[in-house]
C-alpha positions in Angstrom: 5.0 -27.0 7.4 2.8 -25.3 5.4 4.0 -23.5 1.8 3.8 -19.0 1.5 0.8 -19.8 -1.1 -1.3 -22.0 1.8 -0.4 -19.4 4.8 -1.6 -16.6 2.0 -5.0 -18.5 1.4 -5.1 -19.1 5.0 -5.1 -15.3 5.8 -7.5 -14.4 3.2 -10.0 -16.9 4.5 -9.7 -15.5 7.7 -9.8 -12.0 6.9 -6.5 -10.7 8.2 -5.2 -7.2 6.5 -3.1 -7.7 4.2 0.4 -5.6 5.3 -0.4 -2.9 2.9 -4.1 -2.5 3.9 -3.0 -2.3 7.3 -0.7 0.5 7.2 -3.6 2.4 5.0 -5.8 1.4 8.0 -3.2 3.6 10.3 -3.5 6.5 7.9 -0.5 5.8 5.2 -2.7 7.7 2.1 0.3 6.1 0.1 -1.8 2.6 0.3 -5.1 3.4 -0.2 -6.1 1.7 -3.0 -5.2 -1.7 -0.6 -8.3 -0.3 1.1 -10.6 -2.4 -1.7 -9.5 -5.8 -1.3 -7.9 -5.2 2.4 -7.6 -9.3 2.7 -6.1 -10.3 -0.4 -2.9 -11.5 0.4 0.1 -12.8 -1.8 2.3 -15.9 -1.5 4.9 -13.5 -2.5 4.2 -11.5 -0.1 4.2 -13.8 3.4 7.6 -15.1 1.9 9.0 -12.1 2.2 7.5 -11.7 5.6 8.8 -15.2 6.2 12.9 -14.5 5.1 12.9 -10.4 6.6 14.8 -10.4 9.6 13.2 -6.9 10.9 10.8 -9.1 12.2 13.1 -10.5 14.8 14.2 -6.9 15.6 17.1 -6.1 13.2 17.7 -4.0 10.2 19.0 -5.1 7.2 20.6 -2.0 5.1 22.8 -1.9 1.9 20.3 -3.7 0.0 20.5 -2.0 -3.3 23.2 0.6 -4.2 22.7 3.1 -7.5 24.4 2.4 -10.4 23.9 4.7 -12.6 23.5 8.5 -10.5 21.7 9.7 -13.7 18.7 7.1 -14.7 19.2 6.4 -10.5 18.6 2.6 -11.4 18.9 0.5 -8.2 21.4 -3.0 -8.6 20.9 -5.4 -5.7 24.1 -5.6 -3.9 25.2 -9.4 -2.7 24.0 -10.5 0.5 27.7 -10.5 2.1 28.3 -7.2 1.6 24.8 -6.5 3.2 24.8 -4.2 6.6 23.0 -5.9 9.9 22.1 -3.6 12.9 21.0 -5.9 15.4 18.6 -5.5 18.4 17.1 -2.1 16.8 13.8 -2.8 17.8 11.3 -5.0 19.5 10.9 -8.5 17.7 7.8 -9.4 16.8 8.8 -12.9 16.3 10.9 -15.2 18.5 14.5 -15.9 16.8 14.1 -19.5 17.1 11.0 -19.9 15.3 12.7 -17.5 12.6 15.2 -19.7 12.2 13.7 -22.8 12.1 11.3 -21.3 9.4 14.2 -20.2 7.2 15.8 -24.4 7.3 12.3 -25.6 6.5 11.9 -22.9 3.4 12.8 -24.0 0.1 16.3 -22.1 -1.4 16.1 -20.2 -4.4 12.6 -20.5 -5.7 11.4 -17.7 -7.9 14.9 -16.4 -7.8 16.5 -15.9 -11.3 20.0 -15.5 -11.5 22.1 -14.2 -14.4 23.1 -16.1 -17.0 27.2 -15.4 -17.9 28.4 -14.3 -21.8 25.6 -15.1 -23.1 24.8 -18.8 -22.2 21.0 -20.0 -22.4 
């Protein structure tokens, strides 16, 4: 029942690695400067862990196509046309609890959508 900002302050208290410090921990040079503050974690970030459904052992692909082949800038593709593998992988999390995490989650925070022709 707890919000992404309490579960982050929660983890830091508790010094938990932080996902990034963690895979820097298992050799990933990519993430070494998470090696500093290996327990800072982000609300953003244990949303995300909260909504990604690899964590109950599926894969999500077709996230982001190109749009333009030249400046390769990446446009988020809607989440119907999205591609879902299931059963890939070990989950790490039960799908009940997944599930019952994503009703108790407040929609659309921090998302911004577009505004059309021009209206503020």
């Amino acid at each position: 029942g707890n919000g992404s900002p309490y579960i982050a302050k929660y983890l830091e208290d508790n010094k938990i690695l932080n996902p990034a410090a963690y895979k820097a921990l298992k050799g990933d040079t990519r993430f070494n400067r998470f090696k500093e503050e290996p327990y800072k974690s982000k609300d953003v970030t244990v949303r995300k862990i909260l909504t990604d459904i690899v964590y109950i052992g599926h894969m999500e692909n077709h996230k982001y196509q190109v749009e333009n082949y030249k400046t390769k800038k990446l446009v988020r593709v809607p989440d119907s046309e999205h591609i879902i593998v299931k059963n890939t992988h070990e989950a790490i999390i039960d799908k009940d609890i997944f599930n019952e995490v994503q009703k108790r989650l407040p929609k659309n925070v921090g998302r911004k959508e577009k505004k059309e022709n021009g209206d503020k």
